[in-house]
NUKETI-511251 format. One line per field, with one value per residue (C-alpha): chain; x, y, z. Coordinates in steps of 0.05 Angstrom, whole numbers, plus 32768, in hexadecimal, padded with zeros to 4 digits. Each point is the difference from the previous one (the first is absolute). Last residue first. Example, Ala and Ser with C-alpha at 12.3 -4.5 7.8 and 13.67 -1.06 7.14 Angstrom:
% NUKETI-511251
c: c(A  A)
xx: c(8111  7FE5)
yy: c(7FEB  7FBB)
zz: c(808F  800D)
This chain:
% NUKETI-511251
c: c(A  A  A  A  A  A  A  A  A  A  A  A  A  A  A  A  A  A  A  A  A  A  A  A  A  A  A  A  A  A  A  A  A  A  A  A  A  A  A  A  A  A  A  A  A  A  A  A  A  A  A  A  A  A  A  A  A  A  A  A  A  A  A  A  A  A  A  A  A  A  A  A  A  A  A  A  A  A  A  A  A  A  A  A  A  A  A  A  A  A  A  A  A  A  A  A  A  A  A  A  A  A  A  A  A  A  A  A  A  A  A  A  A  A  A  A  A  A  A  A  A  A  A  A  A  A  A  A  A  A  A  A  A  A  A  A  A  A  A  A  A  A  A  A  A  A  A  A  A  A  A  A  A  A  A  A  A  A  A  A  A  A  A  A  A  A  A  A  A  A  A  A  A  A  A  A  A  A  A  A  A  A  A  A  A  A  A  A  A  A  A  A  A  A  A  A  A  A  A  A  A  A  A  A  A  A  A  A  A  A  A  A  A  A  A  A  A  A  A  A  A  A  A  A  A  A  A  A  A  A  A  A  A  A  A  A  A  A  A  A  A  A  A  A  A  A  A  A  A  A  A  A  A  A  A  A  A  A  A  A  A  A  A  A  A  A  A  A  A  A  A  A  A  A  A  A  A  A  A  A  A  A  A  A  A  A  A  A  A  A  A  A  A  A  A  A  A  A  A  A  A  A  A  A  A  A  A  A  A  A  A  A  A  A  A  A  A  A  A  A  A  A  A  A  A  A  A  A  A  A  A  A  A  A  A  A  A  A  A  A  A  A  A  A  A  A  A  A  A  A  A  A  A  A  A  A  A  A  A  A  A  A  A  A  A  A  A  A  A  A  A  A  A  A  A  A  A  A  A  A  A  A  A  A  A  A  A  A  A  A  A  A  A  A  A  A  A  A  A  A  A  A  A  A  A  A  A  A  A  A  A  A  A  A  A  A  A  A  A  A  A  A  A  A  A  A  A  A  A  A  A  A  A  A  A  A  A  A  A  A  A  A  A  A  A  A  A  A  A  A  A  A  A  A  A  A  A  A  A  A  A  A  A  A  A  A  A  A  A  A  A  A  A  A  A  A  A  A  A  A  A  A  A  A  A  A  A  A  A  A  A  A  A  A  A  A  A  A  A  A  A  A  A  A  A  A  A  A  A  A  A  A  A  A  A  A  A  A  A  A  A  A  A  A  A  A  A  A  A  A  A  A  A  A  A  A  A  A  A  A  A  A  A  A  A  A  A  A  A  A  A  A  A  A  A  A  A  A  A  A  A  A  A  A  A  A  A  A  A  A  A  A  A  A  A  A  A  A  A  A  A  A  A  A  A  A  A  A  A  A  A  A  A  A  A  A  A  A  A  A  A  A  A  A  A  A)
xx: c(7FF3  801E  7FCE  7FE2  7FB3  7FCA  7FC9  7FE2  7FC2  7FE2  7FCF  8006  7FBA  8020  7FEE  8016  803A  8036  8034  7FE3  802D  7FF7  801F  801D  7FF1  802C  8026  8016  7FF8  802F  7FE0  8009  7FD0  7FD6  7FD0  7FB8  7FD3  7FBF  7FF2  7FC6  803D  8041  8035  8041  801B  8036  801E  803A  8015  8000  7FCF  8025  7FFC  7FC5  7FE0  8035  7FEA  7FD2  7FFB  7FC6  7FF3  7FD8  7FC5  7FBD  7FC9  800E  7FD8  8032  803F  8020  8041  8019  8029  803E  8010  8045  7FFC  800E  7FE9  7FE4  7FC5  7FE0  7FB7  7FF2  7FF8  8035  7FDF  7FF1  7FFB  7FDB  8022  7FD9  801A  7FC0  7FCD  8001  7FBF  7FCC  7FCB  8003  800E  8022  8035  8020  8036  802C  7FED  801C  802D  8016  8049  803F  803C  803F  8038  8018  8052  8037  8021  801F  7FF1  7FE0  7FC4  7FE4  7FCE  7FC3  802E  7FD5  8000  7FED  8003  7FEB  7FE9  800D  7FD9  8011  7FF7  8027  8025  803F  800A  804C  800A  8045  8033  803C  7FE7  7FC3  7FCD  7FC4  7FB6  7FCF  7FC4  7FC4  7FD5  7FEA  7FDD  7FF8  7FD2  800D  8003  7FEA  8031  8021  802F  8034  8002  8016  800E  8041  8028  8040  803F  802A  802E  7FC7  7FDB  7FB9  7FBE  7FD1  7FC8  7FC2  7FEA  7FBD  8017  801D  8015  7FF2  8011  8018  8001  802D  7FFF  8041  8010  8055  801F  804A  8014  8056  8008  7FD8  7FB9  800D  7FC0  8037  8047  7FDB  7FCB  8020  7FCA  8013  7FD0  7FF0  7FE1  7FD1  7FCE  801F  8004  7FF0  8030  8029  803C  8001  7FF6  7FDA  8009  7FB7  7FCC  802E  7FEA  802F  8016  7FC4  8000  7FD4  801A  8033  7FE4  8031  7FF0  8024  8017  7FEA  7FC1  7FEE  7FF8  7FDC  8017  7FCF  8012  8030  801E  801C  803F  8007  7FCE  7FD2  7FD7  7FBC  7FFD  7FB9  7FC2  7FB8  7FCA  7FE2  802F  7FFF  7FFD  8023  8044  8004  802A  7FEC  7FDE  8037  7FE8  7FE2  800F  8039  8034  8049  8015  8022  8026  7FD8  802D  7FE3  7FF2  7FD9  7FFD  7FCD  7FDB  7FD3  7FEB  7FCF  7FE2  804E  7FE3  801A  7FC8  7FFC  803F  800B  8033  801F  8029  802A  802A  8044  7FE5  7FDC  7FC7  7FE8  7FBA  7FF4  7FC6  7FED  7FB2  7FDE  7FB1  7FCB  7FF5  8027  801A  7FF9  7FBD  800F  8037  8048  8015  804C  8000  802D  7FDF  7FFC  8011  7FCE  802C  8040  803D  7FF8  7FF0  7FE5  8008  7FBE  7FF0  7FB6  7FDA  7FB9  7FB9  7FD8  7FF7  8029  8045  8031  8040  804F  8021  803C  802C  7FC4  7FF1  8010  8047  800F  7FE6  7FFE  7FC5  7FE1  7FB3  7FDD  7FB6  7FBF  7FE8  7FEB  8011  8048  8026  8049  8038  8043  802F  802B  802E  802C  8029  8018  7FD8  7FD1  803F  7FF2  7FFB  7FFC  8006  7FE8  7FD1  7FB0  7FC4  7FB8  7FBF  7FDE  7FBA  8004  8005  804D  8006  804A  8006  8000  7FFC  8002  7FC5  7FD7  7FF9  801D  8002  802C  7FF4  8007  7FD3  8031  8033  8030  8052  8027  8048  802E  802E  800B  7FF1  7FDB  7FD3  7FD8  7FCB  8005  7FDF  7FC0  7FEC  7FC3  8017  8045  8049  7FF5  800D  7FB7  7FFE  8012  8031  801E  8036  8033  8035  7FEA  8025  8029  802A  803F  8025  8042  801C  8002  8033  8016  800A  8013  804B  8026  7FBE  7FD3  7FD9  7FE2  7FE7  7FDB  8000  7FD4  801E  7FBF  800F  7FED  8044  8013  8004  7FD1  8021  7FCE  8029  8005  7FF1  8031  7FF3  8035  7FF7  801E  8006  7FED  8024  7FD7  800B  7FCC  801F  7FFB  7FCC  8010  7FE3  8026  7FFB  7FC2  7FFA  800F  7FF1  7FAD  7FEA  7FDD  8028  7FE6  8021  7FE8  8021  7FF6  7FF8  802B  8024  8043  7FDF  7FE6  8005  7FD3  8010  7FC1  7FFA  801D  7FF1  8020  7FD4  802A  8044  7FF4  8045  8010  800A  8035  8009  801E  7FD0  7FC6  8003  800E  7FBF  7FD6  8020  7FF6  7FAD  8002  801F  8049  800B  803F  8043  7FF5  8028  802E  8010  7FF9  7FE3  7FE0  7FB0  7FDE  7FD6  7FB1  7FED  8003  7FCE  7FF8  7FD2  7FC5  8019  8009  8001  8022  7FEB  802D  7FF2  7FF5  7FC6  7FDB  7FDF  7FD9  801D  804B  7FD6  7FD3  8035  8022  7FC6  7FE9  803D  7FFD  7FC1  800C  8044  7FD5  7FCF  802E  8034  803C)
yy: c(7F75  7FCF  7FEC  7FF9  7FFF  8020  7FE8  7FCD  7FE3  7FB7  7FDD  7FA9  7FD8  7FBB  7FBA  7FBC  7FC9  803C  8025  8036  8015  8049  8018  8041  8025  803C  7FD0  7FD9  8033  7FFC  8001  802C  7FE1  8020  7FD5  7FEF  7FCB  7FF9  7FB9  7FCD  7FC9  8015  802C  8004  803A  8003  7FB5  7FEE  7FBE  802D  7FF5  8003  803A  801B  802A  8018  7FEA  7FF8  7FD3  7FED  7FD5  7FCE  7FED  7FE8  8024  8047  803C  8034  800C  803D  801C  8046  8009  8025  7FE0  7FFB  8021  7FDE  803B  8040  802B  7FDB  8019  7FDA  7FC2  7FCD  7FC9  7FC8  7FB9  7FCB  7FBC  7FC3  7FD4  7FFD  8030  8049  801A  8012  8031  8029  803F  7FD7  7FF2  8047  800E  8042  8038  8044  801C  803E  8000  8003  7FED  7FE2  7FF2  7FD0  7FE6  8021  804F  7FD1  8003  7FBC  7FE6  7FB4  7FC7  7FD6  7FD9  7FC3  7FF4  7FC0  8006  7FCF  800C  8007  8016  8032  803A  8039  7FD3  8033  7FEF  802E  800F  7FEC  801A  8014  8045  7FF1  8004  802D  7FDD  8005  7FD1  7FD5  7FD7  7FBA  7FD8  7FAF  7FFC  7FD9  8040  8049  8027  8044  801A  802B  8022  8042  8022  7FDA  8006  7FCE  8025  7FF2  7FC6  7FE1  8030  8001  7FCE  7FFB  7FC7  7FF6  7FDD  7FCF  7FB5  7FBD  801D  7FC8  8021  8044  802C  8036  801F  8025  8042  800B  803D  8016  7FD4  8008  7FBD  7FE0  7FD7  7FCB  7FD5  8005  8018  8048  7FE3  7FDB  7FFA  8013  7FDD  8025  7FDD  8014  7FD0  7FC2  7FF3  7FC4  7FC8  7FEF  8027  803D  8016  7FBD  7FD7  7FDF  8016  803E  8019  803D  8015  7FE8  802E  802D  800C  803B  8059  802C  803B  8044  8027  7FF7  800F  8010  804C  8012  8045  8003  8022  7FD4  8015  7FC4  8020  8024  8040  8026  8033  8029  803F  800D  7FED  8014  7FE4  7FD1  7FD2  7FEA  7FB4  7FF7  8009  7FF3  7FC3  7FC8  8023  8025  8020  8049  8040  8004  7FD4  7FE9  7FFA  7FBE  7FCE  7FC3  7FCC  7FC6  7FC6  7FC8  7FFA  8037  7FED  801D  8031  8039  8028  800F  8045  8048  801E  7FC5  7FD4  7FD2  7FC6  7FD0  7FCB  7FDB  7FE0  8015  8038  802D  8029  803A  8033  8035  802B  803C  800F  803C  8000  8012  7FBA  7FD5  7FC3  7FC4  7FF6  7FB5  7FE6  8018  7FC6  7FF7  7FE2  7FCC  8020  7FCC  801E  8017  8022  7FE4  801D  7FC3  7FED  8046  8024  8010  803B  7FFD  803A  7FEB  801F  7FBD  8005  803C  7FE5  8034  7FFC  7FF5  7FD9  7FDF  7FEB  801C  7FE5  7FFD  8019  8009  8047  8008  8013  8032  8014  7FD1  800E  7FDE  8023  8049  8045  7FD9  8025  7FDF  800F  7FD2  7FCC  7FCE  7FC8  7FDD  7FC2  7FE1  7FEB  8037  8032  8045  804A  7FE9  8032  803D  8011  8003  8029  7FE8  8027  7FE0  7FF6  7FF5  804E  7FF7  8039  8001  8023  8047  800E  7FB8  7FF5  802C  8045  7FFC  7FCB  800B  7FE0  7FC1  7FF2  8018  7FD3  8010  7FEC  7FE4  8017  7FC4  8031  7FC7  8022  803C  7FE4  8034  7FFC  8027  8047  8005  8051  802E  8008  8015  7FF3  7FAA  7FD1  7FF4  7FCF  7FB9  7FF5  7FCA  7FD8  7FD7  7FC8  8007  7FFE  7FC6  8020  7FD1  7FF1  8010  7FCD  8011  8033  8009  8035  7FF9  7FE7  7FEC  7FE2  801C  8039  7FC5  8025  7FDD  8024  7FF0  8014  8016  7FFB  8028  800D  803A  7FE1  8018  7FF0  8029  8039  7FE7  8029  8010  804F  800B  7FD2  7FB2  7FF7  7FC6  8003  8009  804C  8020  8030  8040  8034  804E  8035  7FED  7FB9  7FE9  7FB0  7FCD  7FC4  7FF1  7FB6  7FE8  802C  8026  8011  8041  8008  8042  8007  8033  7FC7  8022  7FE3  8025  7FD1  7FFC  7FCB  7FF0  7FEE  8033  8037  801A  8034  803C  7FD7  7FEB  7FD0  800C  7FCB  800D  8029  803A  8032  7FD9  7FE7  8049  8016  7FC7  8015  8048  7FE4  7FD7  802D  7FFC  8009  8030  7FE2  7FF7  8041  8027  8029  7FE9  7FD6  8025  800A  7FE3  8030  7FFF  7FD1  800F  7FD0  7FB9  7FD4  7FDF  7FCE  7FB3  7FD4  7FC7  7FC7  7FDB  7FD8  7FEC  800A  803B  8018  8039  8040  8004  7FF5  8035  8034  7FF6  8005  803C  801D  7FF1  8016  8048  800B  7FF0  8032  8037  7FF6  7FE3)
zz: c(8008  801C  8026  8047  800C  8028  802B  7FD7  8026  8002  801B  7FF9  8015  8011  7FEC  802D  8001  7FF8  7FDA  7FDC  7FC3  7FF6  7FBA  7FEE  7FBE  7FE0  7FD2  803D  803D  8037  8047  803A  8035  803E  8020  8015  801C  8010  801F  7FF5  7FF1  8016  7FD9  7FEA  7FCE  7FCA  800A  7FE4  7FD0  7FC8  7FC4  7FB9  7FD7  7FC5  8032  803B  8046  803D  8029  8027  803D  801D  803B  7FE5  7FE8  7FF5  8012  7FF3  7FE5  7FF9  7FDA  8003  7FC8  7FEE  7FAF  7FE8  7FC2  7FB6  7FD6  8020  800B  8033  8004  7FC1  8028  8018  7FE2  8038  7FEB  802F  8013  801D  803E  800F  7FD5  800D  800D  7FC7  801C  7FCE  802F  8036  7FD1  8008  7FDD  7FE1  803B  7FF7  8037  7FE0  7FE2  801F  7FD3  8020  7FD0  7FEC  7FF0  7FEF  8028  8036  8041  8006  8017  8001  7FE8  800C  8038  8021  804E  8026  8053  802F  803F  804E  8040  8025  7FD4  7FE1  7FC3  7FDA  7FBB  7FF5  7FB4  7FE7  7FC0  8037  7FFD  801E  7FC8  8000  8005  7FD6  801F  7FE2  8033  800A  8032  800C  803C  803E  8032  7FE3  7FD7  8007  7FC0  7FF1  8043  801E  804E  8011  7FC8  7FFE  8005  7FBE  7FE9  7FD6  7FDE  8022  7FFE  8044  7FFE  8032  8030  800D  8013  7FE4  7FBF  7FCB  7FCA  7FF7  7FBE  7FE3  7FC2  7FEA  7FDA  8012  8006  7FF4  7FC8  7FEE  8017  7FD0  7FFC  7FD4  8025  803D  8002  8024  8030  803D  803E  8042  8029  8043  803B  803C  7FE6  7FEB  7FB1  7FEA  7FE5  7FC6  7FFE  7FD1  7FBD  7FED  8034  7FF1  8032  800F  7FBB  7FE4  7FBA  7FDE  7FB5  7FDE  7FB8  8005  7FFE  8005  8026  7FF5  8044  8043  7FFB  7FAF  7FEB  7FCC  7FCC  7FCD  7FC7  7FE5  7FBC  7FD5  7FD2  7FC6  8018  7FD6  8018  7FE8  8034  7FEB  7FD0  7FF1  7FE6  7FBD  7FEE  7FBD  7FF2  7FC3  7FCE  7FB6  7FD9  803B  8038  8023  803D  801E  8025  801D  7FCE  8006  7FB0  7FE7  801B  8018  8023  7FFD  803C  800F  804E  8012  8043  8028  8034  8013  802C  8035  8022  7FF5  7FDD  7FCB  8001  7FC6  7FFF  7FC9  801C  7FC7  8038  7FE1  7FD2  803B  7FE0  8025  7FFD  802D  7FFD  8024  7FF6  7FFA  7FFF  7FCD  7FF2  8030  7FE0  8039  7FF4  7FF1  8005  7FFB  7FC5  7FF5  7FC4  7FCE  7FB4  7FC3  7FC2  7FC8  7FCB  8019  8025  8031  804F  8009  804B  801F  8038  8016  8027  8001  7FF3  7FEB  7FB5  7FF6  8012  8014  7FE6  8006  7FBF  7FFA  7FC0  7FD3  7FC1  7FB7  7FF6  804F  8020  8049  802C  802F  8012  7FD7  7FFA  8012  803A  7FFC  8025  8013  803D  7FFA  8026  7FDE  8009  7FD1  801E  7FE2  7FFE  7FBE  7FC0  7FFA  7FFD  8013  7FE5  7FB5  7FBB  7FF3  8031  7FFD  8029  7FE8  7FF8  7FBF  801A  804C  800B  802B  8030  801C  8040  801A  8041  801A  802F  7FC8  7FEC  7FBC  7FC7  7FC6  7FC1  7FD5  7FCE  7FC1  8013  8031  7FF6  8035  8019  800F  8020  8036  8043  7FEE  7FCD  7FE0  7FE3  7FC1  7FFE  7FFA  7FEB  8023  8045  7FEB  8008  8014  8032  8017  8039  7FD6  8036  7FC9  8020  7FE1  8023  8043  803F  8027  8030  8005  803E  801F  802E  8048  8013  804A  8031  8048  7FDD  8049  801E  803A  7FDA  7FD0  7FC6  7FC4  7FB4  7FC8  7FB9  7FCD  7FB3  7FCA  7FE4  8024  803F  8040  8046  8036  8027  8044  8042  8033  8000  7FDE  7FC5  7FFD  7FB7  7FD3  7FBD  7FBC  7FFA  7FDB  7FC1  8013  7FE6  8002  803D  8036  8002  7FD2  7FF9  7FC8  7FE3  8023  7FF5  7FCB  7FC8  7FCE  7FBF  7FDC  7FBE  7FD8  7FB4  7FD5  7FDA  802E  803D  8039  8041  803A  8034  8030  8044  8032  7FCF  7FC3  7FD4  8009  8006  7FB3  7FE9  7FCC  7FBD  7FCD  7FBD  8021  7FE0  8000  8049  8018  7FE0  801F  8042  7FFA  7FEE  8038  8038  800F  804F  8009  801A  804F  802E  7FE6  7FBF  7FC3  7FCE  7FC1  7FFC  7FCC  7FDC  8003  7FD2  7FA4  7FE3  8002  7FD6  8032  803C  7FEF  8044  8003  8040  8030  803D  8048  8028  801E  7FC0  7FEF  8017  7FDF  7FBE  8008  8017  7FC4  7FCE  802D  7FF3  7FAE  7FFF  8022  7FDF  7FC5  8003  8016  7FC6  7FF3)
């Protein structure tokens, strides 16, 4: 072999144990071989001598079976010289193997209790991570949880300039999947950039293509990909069907937006189900990180731009396209279209829904029900019928009620008085625990009909405590919006920017009596079917009343939302599903109200 292409084929080797991190295989094919350096003989003591690649590539042809390649092993990647004369680099997510004195050992999957009292983390072989929790007090201080999966991708393109000279492309290579793609005659190597280099696309006929599909349009996926676009108008990555694209990610030239659409047909003109960014949200001149998912059981297509949910919608009408994953441009028909003028890096393709944004919810997931009356002393609903006496606790029972289960840690209730014969104020706790003595859930004046919304955890026999401060006596009504659970199913909380979706004041036009206004959620909430955190106000109404608030499209609860007096202003918190993203304000009275109203976040599912 000589100088030249011992130099290629190491930096071949060392390219493609460099520019992944996630499982995979990929073939490399070094130049014709010439005579290596000799192979030494075994012997002596001490490790059995490390083969390099070319003695390996040697030995592989003369015994007719793969070897192994010491030289170029690390803690992730396998390197095998194969009789053919090609080498196999597989790459695993999770490091195989560690160094112990001087040659690599396979890792050990057991937990181990070192010297100094520490614990060696449980990694398996198979891509899998083993959680471990120590109680020091019982017989076995060490136990196993279930092992779970590491979800990684399924083919990833660095796209940072795999090749042996600065002159030559070289396929891109795909360090995961081997699904290597080719660069047409407009691709090139940028340098001196954020990513050092990157894919530079020209916009005319610039495009980077595979052999055959990296994902299936018809199942879960997600794709991902940093994106600096020098122009808007092009499509950054697709997948081929016969006549048009399965999916599509691009950025709209006629207003500047990132928008990721999945094809209802493989026809010449199909019809496109989007995810639309908005407007300005393609950065010329700037890099972006896009994700983009597709969930098949709710048909929930995503896009994040820099991090943060832009864009939803919904594919239901499926097809599978199967032909070649694309950087660069789309299937139009019998050609391809829309260029992308830019540059491109780390392009990913995952096979299941990627979540990038990791929100929390109190208590666990919420779970939005249809706003139901569990309590009103008035009536002996949820308790006997009569007031409650200040200095008294009502233990109220919440799980068995409106379906709420057993399993529900949390509850979201609005609570209102009627009637209370003097100024106090509320306390809520789990029932079975020491009452706070420094908080409230709501204060109210004597002889006026108050509400307030409260989350309040469960005492463990499925009760909230109501606890009255005053002397006096009142009744109490309270209405469940829904509850918390633990679980991993159900909505999550999403915090947005308070961003105001009503005010009636501006036209002028009140609320008639018992009249119902619609609320759209507002393109603020990036989600389908949310449960709605809003601050509602009324102000300047007529007469005394009420509103409720509820899902668009579903029967009015008997519940009340907020209560008010006439000439009063009057706010509250509610959590309120959303009926095909719109929620409707019934108000409840002899008189008109003004209505103000402010989304505060949202909880959904996704």
């Amino acid at each position: 072999m000589t100088t030249d292409s011992v130099r290629r084929l190491r930096a071949l080797i060392a390219a493609a144990a460099v520019t992944g991190v996630l499982a995979g295989t990929g073939t490399a094919a070094p130049p014709a071989l010439a005579d290596p350096a000799p192979i030494p003989s075994p012997g002596g003591s001490g490790n059995p001598p490390v083969l390099t690649v070319e003695q390996s590539l040697v030995k592989a042809q003369q015994t007719s079976a793969p070897v192994p390649v010491p030289a170029a092993t690390t803690a992730i990647d396998t390197v095998v010289a194969n009789p053919s004369g090609t080498v196999t680099v597989t790459r695993s997510a999770i490091p195989q193997r560690a160094k112990v004195d001087g040659a690599w050992k396979d890792l050990d999957p057991t937990l181990h209790i070192n010297a100094d009292g520490s614990l060696s983390p449980a990694v398996s072989a198979g891509g899998t991570v083993t959680a471990h929790i120590t109680n020091l007090d019982a017989p076995d201080p060490i136990t196993a949880q279930p092992a779970q999966a590491l979800l990684t991708a399924t083919h990833s393109w660095p796209l940072n300039g795999t090749y042996d000279n600065q002159n030559a492309m070289l396929p891109a290579y795909d360090v995961i999947g081997g699904l290597h793609g080719t660069p047409s005659a407009g691709a090139s190597w940028n340098n001196g950039d954020l990513f050092d280099p990157d894919l530079y696309l020209d916009g005319t006929n610039g495009v980077v293509s595979t052999a055959s599909a990296a994902l299936a349009t018809d199942n879960d996926f997600s794709v991902s990909a940093w994106v600096k676009p020098l122009s808007t108008g092009g499509t950054v990555l697709s997948q081929d069907g016969t006549k048009a694209p399965g999916f599509k990610l691009w950025t709209e030239a006629s207003d500047s937006s990132w928008r990721f659409g999945m094809s209802t047909s493989d026809t010449a003109a199909p019809t496109f189900d989007t995810a639309d960014a908005g407007a300005g949200s393609a950065r010329i001149g700037s890099w972006n990180l896009l994700v983009a998912t597709y969930r098949k059981s709710t048909g929930a297509m995503t896009l994040h731009v820099n991090g943060v949910k832009a864009a939803i919608a919904t594919h239901t009408t499926t097809w599978n396209a199967t032909g070649s994953f694309r950087i660069g441009d789309h299937r139009n028909n019998t050609a391809h279209a829309g260029n992308f003028t830019g540059q491109v890096a780390h392009v990913d393709t995952h096979a299941h829904v990627l979540d990038p944004t990791q929100d929390a919810s109190p208590a666990g997931y919420y779970q939005a029900i249809t706003q139901t009356r569990i309590l009103d002393t008035r009536n002996g609903t949820g308790a006997p019928t009569a007031p409650l006496n200040g200095g008294s606790t009502l233990a109220l029972q919440v799980t068995g009620q409106a379906n709420i289960p057993a399993e529900a840690t949390a509850v979201a209730i609005n609570l209102a008085v009627a009637n209370p014969t003097t100024s106090s104020f509320l306390v809520t706790y789990p029932d079975g625990t020491t009452r706070p003595t420094n908080t409230s859930a709501m204060q109210y004046p004597a002889g006026q009909t108050t509400s307030s919304m409260v989350i309040v955890p469960l005492g463990t026999n499925g009760k909230i405590a109501i606890y009255e401060h005053g002397t006096g006596k009142t009744d109490l009504l309270a209405d469940v919006a829904g509850y918390f659970t633990t679980g991993t199913n159900g909505q999550k909380y999403h915090a947005i920017n308070p961003t105001r979706l009503l005010d009636t004041r501006r036209d002028g036009t009140p609320v008639a009596a018992n009249g119902l206004k619609k609320v759209a959620q507002g393109n603020t909430v990036i989600a389908l079917d949310p449960s709605l955190v809003l601050n509602i106000t009324v102000t300047q109404g007529t007469a005394n009343g009420y509103i409720t608030a509820y899902p668009d499209g579903t029967t009015r609860p008997t519940a009340s939302t907020l209560n008010y007096n006439a000439n009063e202003t009057v706010p509250n918190l509610a959590i309120t599903p959303t009926g095909n993203g719109t929620v409707d304000l019934y108000n409840s009275s002899t008189g008109t109200t003004h209505l103000v109203i402010d989304c505060l976040g949202y909880f959904a599912a996704t």
